[in-house]
Every structure is written in C-alpha cells, then in structure tokens.
C-alpha positions as a printed NumPy array, in Angstrom:
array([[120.744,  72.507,  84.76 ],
       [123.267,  74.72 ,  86.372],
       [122.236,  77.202,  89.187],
       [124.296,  79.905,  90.329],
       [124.271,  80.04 ,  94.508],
       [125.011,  83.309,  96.486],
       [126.891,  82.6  , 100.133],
       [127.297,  80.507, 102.667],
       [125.661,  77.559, 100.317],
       [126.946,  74.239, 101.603],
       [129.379,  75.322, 104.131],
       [127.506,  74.908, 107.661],
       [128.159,  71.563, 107.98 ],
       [132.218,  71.961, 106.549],
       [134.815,  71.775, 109.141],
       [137.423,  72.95 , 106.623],
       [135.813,  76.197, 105.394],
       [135.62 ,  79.464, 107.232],
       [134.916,  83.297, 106.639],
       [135.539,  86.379, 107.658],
       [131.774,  87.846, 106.861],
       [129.415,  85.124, 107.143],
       [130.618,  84.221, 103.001],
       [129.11 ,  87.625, 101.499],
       [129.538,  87.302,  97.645],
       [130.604,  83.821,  97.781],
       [129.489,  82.605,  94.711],
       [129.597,  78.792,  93.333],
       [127.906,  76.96 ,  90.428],
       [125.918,  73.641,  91.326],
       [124.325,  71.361,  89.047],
       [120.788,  70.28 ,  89.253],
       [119.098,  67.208,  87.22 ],
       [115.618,  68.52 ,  87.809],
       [116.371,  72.497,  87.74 ],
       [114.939,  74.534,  85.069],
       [111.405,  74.717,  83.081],
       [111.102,  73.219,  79.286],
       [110.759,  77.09 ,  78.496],
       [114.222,  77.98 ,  80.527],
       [116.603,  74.721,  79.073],
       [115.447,  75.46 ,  76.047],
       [116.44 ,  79.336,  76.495],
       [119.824,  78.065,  77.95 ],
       [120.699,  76.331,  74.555],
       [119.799,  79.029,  72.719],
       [122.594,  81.03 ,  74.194],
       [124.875,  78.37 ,  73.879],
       [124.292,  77.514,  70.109],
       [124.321,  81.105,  69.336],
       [127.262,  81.355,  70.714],
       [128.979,  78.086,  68.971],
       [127.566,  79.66 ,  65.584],
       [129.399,  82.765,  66.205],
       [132.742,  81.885,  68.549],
       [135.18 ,  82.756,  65.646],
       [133.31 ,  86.293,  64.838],
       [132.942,  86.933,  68.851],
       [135.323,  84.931,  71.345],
       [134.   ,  86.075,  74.522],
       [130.848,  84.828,  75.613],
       [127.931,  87.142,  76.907],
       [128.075,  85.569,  80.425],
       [123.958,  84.727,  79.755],
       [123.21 ,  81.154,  82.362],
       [123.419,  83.247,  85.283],
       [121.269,  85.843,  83.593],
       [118.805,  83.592,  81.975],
       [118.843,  82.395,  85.805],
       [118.145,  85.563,  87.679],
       [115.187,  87.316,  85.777],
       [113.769,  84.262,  85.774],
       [113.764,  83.635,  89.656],
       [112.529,  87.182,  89.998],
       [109.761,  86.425,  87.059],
       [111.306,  89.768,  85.362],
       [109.129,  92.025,  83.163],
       [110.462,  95.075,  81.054],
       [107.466,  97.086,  81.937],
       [109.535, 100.315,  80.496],
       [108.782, 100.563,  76.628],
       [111.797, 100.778,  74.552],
       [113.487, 104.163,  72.636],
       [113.347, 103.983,  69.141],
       [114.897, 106.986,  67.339],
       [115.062, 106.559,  64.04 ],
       [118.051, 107.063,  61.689],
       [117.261, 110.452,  60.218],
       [118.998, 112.896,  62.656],
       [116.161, 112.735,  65.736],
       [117.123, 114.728,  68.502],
       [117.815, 112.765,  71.377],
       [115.546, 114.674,  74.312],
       [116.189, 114.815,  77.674],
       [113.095, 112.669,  78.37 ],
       [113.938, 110.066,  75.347],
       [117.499, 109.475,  77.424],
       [115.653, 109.405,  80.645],
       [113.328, 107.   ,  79.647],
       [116.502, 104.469,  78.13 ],
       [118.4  , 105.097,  81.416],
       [115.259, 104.054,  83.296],
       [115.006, 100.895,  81.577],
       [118.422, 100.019,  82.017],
       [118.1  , 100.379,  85.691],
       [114.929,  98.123,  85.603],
       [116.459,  95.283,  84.148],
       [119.845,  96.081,  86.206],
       [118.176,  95.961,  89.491],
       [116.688,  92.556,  88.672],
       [120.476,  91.174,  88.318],
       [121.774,  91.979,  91.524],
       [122.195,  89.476,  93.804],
       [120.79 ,  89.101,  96.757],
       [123.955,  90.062,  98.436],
       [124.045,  93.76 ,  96.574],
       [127.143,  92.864,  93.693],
       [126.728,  91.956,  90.281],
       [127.846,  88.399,  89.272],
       [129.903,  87.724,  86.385],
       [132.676,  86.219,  84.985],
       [136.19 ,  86.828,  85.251],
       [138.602,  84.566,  82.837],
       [139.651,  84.953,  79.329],
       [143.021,  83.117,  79.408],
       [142.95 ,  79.604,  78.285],
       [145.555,  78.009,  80.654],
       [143.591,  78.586,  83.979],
       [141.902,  75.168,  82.966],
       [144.815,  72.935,  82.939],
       [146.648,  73.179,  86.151],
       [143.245,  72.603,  88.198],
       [142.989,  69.286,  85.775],
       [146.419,  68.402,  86.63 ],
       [146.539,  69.195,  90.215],
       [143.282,  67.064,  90.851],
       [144.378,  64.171,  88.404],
       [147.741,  63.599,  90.481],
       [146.402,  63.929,  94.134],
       [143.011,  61.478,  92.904],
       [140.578,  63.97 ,  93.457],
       [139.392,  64.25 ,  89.964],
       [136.572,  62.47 ,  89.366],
       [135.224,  63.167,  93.115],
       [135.453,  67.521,  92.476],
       [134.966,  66.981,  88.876],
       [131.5  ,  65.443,  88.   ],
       [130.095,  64.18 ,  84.637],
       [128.851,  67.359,  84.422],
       [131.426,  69.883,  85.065],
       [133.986,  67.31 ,  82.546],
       [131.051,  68.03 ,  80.014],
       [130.989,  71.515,  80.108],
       [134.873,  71.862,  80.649],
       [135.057,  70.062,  77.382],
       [132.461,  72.038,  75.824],
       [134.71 ,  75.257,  76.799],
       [137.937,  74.008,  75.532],
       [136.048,  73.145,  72.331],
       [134.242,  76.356,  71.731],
       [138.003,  78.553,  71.978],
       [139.755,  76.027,  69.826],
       [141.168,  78.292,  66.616],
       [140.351,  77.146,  63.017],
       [144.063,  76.283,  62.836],
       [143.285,  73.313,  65.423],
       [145.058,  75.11 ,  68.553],
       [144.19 ,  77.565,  71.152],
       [146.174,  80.459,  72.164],
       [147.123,  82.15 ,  75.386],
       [143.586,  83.929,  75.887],
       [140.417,  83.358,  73.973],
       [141.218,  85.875,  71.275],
       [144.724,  84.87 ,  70.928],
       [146.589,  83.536,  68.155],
       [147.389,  79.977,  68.375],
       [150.295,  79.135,  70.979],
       [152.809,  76.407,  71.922],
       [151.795,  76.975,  75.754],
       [148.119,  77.126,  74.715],
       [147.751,  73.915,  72.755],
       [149.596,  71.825,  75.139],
       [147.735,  72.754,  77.619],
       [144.851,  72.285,  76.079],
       [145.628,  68.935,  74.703],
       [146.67 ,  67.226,  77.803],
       [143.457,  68.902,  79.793],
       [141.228,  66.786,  77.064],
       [142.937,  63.74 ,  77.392],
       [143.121,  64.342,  81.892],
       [139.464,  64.925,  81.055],
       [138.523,  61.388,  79.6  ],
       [138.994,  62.095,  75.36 ],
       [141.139,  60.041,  73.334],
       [143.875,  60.599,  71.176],
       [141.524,  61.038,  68.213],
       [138.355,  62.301,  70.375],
       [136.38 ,  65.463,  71.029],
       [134.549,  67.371,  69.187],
       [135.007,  68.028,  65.428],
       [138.285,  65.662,  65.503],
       [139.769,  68.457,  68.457],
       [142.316,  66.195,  70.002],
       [143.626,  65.123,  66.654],
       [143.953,  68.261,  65.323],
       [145.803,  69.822,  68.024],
       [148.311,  67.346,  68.81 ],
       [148.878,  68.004,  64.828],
       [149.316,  71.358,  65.828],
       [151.602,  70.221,  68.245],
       [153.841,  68.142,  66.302],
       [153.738,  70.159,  62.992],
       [155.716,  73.141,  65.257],
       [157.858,  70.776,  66.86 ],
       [156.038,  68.971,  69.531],
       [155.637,  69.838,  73.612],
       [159.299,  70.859,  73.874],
       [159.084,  74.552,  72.855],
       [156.18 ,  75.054,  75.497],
       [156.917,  78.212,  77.647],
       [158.368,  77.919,  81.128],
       [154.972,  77.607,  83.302],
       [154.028,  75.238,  80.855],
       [157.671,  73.465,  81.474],
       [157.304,  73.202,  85.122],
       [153.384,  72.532,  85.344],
       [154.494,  69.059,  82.342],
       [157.531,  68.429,  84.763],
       [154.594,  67.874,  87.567],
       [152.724,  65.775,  85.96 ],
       [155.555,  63.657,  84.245],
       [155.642,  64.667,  80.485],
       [158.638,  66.917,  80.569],
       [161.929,  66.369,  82.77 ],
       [162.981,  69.332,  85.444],
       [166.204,  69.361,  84.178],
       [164.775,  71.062,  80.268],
       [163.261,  73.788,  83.46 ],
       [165.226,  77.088,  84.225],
       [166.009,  76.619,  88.247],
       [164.244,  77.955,  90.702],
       [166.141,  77.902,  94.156],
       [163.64 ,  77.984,  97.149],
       [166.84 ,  79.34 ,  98.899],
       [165.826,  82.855,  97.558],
       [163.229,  82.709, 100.22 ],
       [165.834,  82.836, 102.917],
       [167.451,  85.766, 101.027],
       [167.892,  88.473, 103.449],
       [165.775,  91.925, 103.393],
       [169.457,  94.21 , 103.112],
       [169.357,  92.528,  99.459],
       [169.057,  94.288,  96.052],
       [166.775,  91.246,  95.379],
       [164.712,  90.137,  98.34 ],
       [161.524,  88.369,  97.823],
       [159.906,  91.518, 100.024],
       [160.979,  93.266,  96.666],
       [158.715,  91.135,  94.471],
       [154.889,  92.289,  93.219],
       [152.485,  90.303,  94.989],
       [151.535,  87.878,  91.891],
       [154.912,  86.62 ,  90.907],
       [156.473,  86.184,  94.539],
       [152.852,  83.881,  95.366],
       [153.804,  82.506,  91.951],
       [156.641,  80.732,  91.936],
       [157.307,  80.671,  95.578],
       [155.17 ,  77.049,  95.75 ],
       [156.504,  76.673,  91.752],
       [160.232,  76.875,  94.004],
       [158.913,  74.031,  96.352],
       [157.81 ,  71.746,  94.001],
       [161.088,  72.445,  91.914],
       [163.166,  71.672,  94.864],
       [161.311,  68.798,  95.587],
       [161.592,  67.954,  91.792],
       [158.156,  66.229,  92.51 ],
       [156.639,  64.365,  89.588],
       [153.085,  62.807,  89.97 ],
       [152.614,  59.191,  89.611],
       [153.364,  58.068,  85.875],
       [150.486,  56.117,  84.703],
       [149.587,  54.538,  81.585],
       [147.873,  57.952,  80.406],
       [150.956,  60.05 ,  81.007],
       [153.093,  56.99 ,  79.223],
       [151.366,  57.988,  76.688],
       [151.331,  61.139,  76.375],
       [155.138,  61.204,  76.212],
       [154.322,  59.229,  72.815],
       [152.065,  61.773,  71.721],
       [153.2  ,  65.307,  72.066],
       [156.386,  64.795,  70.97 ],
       [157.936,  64.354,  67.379],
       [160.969,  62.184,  69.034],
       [161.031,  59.072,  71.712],
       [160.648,  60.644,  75.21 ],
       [163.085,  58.791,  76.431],
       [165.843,  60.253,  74.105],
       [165.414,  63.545,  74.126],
       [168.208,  66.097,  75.832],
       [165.888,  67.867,  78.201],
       [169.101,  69.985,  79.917],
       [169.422,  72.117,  76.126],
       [165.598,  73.144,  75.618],
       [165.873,  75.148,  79.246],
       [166.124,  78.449,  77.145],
       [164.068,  77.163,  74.217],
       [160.425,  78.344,  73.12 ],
       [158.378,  78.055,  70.248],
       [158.438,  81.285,  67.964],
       [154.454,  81.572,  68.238],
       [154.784,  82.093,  72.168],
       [157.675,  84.008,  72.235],
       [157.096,  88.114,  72.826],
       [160.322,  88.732,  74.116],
       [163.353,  86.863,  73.789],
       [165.611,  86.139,  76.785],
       [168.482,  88.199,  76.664],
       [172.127,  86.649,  77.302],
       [172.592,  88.564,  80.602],
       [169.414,  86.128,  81.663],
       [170.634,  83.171,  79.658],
       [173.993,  83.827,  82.045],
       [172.048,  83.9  ,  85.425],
       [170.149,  80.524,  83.99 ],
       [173.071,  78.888,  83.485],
       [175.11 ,  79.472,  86.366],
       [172.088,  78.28 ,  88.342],
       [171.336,  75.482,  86.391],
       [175.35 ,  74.263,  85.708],
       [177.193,  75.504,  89.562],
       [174.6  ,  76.593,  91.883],
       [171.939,  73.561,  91.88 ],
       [174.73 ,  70.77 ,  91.931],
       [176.162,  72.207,  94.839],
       [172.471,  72.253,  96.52 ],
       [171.912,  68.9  ,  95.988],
       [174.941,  67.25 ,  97.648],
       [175.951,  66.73 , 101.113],
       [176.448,  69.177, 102.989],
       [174.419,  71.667, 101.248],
       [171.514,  69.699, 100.647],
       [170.384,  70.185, 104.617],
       [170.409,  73.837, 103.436],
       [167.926,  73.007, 100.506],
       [165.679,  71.318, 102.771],
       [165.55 ,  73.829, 105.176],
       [164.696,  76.323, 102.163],
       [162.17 ,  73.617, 100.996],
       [160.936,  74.277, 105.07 ],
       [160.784,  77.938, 104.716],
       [158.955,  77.84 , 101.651],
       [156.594,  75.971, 102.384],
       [155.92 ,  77.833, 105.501],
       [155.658,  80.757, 103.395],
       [152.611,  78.921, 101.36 ],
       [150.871,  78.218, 104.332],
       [150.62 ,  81.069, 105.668],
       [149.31 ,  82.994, 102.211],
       [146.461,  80.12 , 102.448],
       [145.641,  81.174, 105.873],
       [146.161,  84.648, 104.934],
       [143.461,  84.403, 101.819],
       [141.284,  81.302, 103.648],
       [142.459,  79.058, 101.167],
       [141.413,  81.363,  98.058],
       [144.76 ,  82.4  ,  97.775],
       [145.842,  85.506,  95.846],
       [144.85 ,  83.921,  92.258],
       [143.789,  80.807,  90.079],
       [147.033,  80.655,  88.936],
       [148.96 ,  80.299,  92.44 ],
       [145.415,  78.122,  93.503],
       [146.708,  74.52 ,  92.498],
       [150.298,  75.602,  93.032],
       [149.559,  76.016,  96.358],
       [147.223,  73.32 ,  96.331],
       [149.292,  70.13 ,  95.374],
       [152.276,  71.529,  97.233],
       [150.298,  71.42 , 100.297],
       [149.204,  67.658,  99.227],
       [152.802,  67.071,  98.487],
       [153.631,  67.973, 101.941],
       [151.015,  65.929, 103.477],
       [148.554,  63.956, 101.579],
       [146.116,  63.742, 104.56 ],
       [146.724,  67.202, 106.146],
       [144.149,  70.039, 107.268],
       [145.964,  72.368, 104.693],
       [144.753,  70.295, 101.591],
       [141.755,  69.579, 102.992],
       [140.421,  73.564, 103.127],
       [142.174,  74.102,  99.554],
       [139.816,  70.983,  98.4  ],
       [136.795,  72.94 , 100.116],
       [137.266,  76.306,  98.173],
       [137.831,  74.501,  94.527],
       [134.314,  75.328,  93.9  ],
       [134.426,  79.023,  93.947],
       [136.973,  79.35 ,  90.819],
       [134.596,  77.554,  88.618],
       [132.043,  79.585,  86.382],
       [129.383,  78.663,  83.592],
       [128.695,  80.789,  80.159],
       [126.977,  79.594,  77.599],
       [130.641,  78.57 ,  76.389],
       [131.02 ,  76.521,  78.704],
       [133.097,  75.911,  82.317],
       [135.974,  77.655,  83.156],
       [138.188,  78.484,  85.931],
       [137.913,  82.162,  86.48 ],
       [140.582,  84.215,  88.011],
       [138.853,  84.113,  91.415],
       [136.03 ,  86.821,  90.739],
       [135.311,  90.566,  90.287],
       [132.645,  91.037,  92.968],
       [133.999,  94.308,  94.796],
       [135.096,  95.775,  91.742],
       [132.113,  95.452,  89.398],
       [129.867,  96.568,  92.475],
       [131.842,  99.583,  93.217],
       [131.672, 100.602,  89.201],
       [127.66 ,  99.905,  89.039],
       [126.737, 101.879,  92.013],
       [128.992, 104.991,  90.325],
       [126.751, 104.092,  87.01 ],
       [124.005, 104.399,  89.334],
       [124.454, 107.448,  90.904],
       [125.61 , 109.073,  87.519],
       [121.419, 108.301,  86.569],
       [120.328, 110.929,  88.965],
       [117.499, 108.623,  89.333],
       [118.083, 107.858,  93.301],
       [114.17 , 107.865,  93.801],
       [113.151, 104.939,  91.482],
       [116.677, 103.165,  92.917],
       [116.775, 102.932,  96.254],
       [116.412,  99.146,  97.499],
       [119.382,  98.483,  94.758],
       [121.746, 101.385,  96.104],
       [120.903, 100.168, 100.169],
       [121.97 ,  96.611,  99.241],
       [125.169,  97.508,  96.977],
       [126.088,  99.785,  99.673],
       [125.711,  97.349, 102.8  ],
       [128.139,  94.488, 100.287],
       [130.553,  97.314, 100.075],
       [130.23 ,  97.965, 103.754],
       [130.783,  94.054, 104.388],
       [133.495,  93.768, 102.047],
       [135.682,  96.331, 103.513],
       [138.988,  94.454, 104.614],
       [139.04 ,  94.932, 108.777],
       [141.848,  93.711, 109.596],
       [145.546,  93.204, 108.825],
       [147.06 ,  89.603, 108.16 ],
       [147.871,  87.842, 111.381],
       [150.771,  87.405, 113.226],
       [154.408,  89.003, 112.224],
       [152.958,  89.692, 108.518],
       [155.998,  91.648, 108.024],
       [158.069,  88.97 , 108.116],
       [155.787,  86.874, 105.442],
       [156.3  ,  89.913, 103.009],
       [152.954,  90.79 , 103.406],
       [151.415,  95.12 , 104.261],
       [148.809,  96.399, 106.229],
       [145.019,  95.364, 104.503],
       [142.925,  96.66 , 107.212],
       [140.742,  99.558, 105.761],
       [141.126,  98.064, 102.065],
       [138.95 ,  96.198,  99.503],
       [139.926,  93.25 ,  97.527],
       [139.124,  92.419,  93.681],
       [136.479,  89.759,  94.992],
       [135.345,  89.321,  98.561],
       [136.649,  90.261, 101.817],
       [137.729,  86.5  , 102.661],
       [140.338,  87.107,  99.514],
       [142.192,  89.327, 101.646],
       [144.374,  91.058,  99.618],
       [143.184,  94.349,  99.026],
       [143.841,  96.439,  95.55 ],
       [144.142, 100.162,  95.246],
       [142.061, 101.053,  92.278],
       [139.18 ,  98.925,  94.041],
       [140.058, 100.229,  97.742],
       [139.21 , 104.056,  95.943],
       [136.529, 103.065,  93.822],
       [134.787, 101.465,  96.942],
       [135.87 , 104.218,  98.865],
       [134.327, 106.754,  96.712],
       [130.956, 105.327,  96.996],
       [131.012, 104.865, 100.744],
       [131.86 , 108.258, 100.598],
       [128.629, 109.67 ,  98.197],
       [125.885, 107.368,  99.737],
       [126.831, 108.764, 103.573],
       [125.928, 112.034, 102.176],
       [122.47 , 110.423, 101.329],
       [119.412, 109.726, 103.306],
       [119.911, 106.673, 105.358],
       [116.089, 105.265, 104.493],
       [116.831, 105.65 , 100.869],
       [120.622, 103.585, 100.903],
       [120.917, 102.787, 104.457],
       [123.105, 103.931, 107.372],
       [126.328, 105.524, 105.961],
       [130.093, 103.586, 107.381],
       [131.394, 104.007, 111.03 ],
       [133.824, 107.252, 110.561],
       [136.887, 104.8  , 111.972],
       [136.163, 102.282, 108.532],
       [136.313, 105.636, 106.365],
       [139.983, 106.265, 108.355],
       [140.711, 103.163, 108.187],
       [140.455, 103.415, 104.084],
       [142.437, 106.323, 103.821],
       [145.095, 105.027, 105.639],
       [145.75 , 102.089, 103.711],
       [145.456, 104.308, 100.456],
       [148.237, 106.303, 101.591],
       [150.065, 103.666, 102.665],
       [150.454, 102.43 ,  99.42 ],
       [151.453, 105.179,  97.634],
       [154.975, 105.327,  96.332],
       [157.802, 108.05 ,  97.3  ],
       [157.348, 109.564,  93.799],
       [153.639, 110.269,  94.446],
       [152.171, 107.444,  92.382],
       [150.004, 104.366,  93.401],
       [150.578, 101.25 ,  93.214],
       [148.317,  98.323,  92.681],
       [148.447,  95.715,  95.843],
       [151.404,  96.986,  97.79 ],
       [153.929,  99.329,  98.06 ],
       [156.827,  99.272,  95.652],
       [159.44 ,  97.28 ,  96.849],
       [162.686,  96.944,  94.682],
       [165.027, 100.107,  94.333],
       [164.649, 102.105,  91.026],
       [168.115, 101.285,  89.919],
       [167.306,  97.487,  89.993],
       [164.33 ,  98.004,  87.739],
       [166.886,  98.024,  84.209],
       [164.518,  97.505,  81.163],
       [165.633,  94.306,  79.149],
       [166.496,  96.314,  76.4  ],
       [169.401,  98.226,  77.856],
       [171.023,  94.749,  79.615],
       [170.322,  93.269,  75.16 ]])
C-alpha cells in the first residue's frame, strides 16, 4: 500500500538532490507490496469507496491514506470521551467546550509529523496531471518515474473527477471545460487506456465530449502550447510568445522585472519552447490522437485562424480587440522577421537568455521550482537543451515530491502547504489555552518553523534574474522552495513571536533575535508605496500600466 515518508527519504545516496535544511518537511509517497495489516487495506478502501459513492455530492476528497497511516503508526486511542449535547437548547459549558477542544488536540497531536507540520494535500485543479504525463512521455521517462502503481491510481483520480456529462472541468468542482477534457483525455490515453477504455466507458465519453463541442481546437492557450509540445496541435493556431521580451530592458513600461512571480516563471520556459517551436517525437499514439480529438483531418485544418479561438465553456473573459491587435502584429510582422537571417541570431540569443533565466530559478528553488505548473515547463526545456545534462537530471530527482495520494486517487499537488498549514495550527493551538496538555506538539511545530525560515537571499546578481531579497522569509512549503510569501512570512512570524514569550522547556528555545530582524525586514520590504502588501514580491509595473480590460473593450 502507499506510505507517506517525512525527509531526507532516499536522497543520501543521490548526487542530483540537495537541501538547504537537511530536507525538513520533504514529503513523498512510496509504494509498498507488503505495507499495511488486513485490518488497515481494508480501512484504506473504505475511504476510497466512500468516496467513489459520493464524488458527485462532495468533489474534494477528505485527504484520509495519510491519516489512516499516521494514527495507525502511533497505535492512536481517543481516550477523551466525546460531547454529546443534545438538540433541545443545552447550554454549552465552559467545561463541555473544554473537554471537545481537548479531544481535538488529542487526535491533532497524533497527526503531526515527525518534523512538527501537518501533511496534507494541496491540488484541486484538474490540469496539474497532464503536463507531468506529457513531459515524461516525450523525454522517455514515463514508465521508469511512473510505476504500475502510480498509472493505477492516476487513473483512478482522473476517473473519480470525471462530470456526469463525460468531461472534467478546470478544478474538481468545475463545470465541464474544453481545456479540462482534453487534458484529461490525452493523460488517459499517455497513461496506457484506449480509445474506448477506462472506467465506466471514460475515454469514450469524453472524446464525445470533445467532438460534440467541436473537437481539441477550442482548447485554451496553455492547453494550445502544452498540445503544440507534444504534437497534436500546430504552434502556428498559438498566440506568440517572443523570448526576446526577456532581453527587454528594465527603463520599460513592460519589463519582465514588472511581472508577478507566477506568470513571468510561467511562460518564460513556455517562451523557450515556443521559440524553439519544439514538438516531441510523433509516434503512432500521437498519430492518433490527431484522428481522435478532432471533428476534421489533422492534416487540413487552418491552425494560423483558431490563435484567438476558445470554446464558449472555457471562456470567462473574452479577448478584447486591443489584445487581438498586439496578437496579430506579433503573430503576422514581428515573428517573420525573427525567424529570418539576420534576425534569427537575435532569436537565438533570446532563446540563450531564456534559458539562462530557467536555470537559474531551478537553482534558485533546488529544482522545485516556484510551482507544478512551471515544474515540467522547466523540466523538458531543460531536457530540450540537453538530454543528458545535470539540469534534467535534479528536475528528474524532485518529481516525487509533487505527487500525493487521497482516497481519490494520485495527483500532482501544487508543490505543498507545509509552512502555511503549520503556522495556522500552532495559532489554533495557542487559541486552546491548553499549553500544559500541548507542549511536545508546540516544541516540534515551533523548531519546523524555526528550520523553515528562509536564511538567505538567492545567489549571485539576483537582481538581475528579477528575483528580491528572501532572507528572513517563509515559503508556502519548505525552505528548499525558496520563494518566500507574505501572508506565510507573518503568520510564521507571529508564532515565532508568541512561543519566545513562553517557557523554553514547554516549546523550546525561542529564535536568535537577528532571524526575528531578519523577518521584519523582508516584510517591509515587500510592502508597496501605497501601504499595502503584496504576496511574493514587491509590485513591479507602474499603476498607469495596470488598465482593467474593460476600459481598453
């Protein structure tokens, strides 16, 4: 069965992985044949056929293997005896909500791992999946990362979110989408199904789906460019994207320095590979899928007139002609020019920059990156590059730790909540007023938070890389992520601050006064010039460029 392992698991012998902190809150599933009692499997599918019975009344799952796991391993026993008041207007005592808080905190202490966070999930949209599939299908590493078992439970995920309708939308309680479906479809069939397979008829019905709203073509534009990678869509039905704009200099309105964190990590390796036009090898799968997901031949479609087209079920916000312009003159004047002599030693020296853009965030994050989305971006252009190289080699080695299993099934999670969800418990905590009975919990929460704590900035001329100062910060996950966030930095900073007013033998010794400096700093060097805070770094465009869609419509 699957077992959840905390830290450095697996990674002492591994040339191409390497931490900051020894792994703290490094977390990875791992399947074992000969894990689990009679007594625990049979718990395990419990959860997961309560679950199947009710997906369509509750999508999200109650995150229950890793729980199952955990009181079992600590041979857990609710020694507290439950509350009962009945339903005839009881008054709730001060000893009745004692007594529930204290049993809360029982069963709460036995979940923490032994690192001092809180595991659990962090996903919900249904294309994090795909471009993991994809990326591993084209570079060969599929079936060597993804075992019988992880394909089984991947399957088992993508089955359990399908909608009655046959598709899937953009998160698990989505309505069906273009961009979901697709995705979807094409991660069965990368996963071993047939065009009629999966469960209850699932890869029949959704390329029905597909084909009764027009087929593959009205897919949104990640989905265009992540199809254009794998060979089922051409780059020219894709809305350019230059890597010149990395080369754009700081003095400009629009400077990649002027980007949030997410989208310039985004489509900064999305520009490579569009430069680069790369397409993975077209095999007799991807020949047909071109036959399947599309309601004409593949070969005649006119892939330069769906650049601006979606499907209505994915659209939110239509492109307004002022973009449609900028697309165009891209697409029809600016990209012709780049590829043709003389200007096409300028696109490869953008494809240069950009690329040593990507390797430097992958340093920057050791290999986590900032995101599951930006992950296998990063990944396969790093493969592109270099097939054999270092770089791909520690992306391969960190695969693991996006992967997480519910009693839905596998998923790739966004990277992970560890920092976060520790920093919010040990508030819960404290709110208790029940620091006698909870003192080994609060001593090991506070020593992750302690761990966690960002220490230093990101190496070299960061600056340059359009990167700010970390040191002093907290990320979303783990300190290896790198990247600290705000509302995380204070929340952890908070509880630093409470438990060093606390006895040291109750929640250990209390931060080194530099750290707590170090903290505040970075919080105020965040904050904006109108007084706000941002989330990862400071803003970066000038107000005036920031014109809601509306007004330019």
């Amino acid at each position: 069965m699957w077992r959840l392992k905390i830290g450095d698991h697996r990674t002492k012998n591994d040339p191409y992985i390497f931490s900051t902190n020894n792994h703290v809150g490094r977390q990875i599933w791992e399947f074992d044949p000969d894990a689990g009692s009679p007594e625990e499997l049979g718990e395990v599918e419990e959860a997961r056929l309560n679950y199947f019975n009710n997906r369509f009344k509750v999508q999200n799952s109650s995150d229950l293997i890793w729980q199952i796991q955990f009181l079992r391993e600590k041979k857990f026993k609710q020694t507290i005896p439950q509350v009962k008041i009945d339903d005839h207007g009881e008054e709730i005592t001060l000893e009745t909500a004692t007594a529930a808080l204290r049993r809360a905190v029982h069963i709460f202490s036995a979940l923490q791992s032994s690192h001092g966070h809180w595991p659990a999930d962090n996903s919900g949209p249904l294309f994090y999946n795909t471009p993991f599939v994809i990326c591993l299908y084209i570079t060969g590493y599929l079936n060597s990362v993804l075992s019988s078992e992880h394909r089984k439970e991947m399957l088992r995920y993508t089955y359990n979110h399908q909608n009655e309708d046959g598709g899937w939308g953009l998160h698990v309680e989505g309505h069906s989408t273009m961009f979901g479906t697709v995705f979807n479809y094409i991660c069965m069939r990368l996963l071993g199904e047939g065009p009629d397979g999966g469960e209850n008829n699932a890869c029949a019905r959704a390329r029905k789906w597909i084909l009764d709203r027009g087929g593959a073509m009205g897919v949104t534009s990640w989905g265009k460019t992540w199809l254009s990678i794998l060979g089922v869509y051409d780059w020219s039905g894709c809305n350019p994207m230059p890597p010149e704009f990395w080369k754009f200099p700081s003095f400009f309105p629009k400077n990649p320095g002027s980007m949030i964190c997410y989208c310039r990590m985004t489509y900064m390796p999305m520009s490579y590979l569009y430069g680069k036009r790369f397409v993975g090898p077209i095999t007799p799968l991807i020949l047909q899928l071109r036959e399947e997901i599309y309601t004409q031949p593949y070969n005649e479609i006119n892939w330069s007139k769906l650049r601006h087209y979606c499907a209505k079920e994915d659209v939110f916000f239509p492109h307004t002609p002022v973009q449609n312009l900028l697309w165009d003159t891209l697409s029809y004047v600016v990209e012709p020019i780049f590829n043709r002599w003389p200007f096409k030693k300028l696109r490869n020296k953008s494809l240069e920059v950009a690329m040593k853009h990507i390797n430097y965030e992958d340093e920057a994050s050791r290999y986590i990156t900032i995101g599951c989305v930006e992950k296998p971006l990063n990944m396969l252009s790093c493969w592109v590059e270099d097939p054999n190289s270092d770089y791909f080699k520690k992306h391969l080695a960190r695969i693991s730790q996006f992967f997480w299993v519910g009693e839905d099934g596998m998923r790739v999670q966004s990277f992970g909540s560890q920092t976060w969800d520790c920093a919010l418990a040990v508030q819960a905590l404290l709110a208790c007023n029940l620091t006698d009975e909870m003192g080994p919990i609060l001593m090991k929460a506070h020593d992750f938070l302690k761990n966690s704590q960002v220490t230093d900035n990101p190496q070299g001329d960061f600056r340059s890389m359009f990167r700010h100062i970390s040191k002093g910060g907290w990320t979303f996950s783990d300190k290896d992520h790198g990247l600290p966030v705000s509302d995380c930095s204070s929340e952890s900073f908070v509880c630093c601050l409470h438990l060093s007013t606390m006895p040291p033998e109750i929640v250990g010794e209390k931060m080194e006064p530099e750290r707590f400096y170090d903290a505040a700093n970075f919080m105020l060097y965040i904050q904006s010039k109108t007084g706000g805070i941002t989330g990862w770094e400071p803003a970066g465009a000038p107000s005036w460029i920031e014109v809601k869609l509306q007004d330019i419509n």
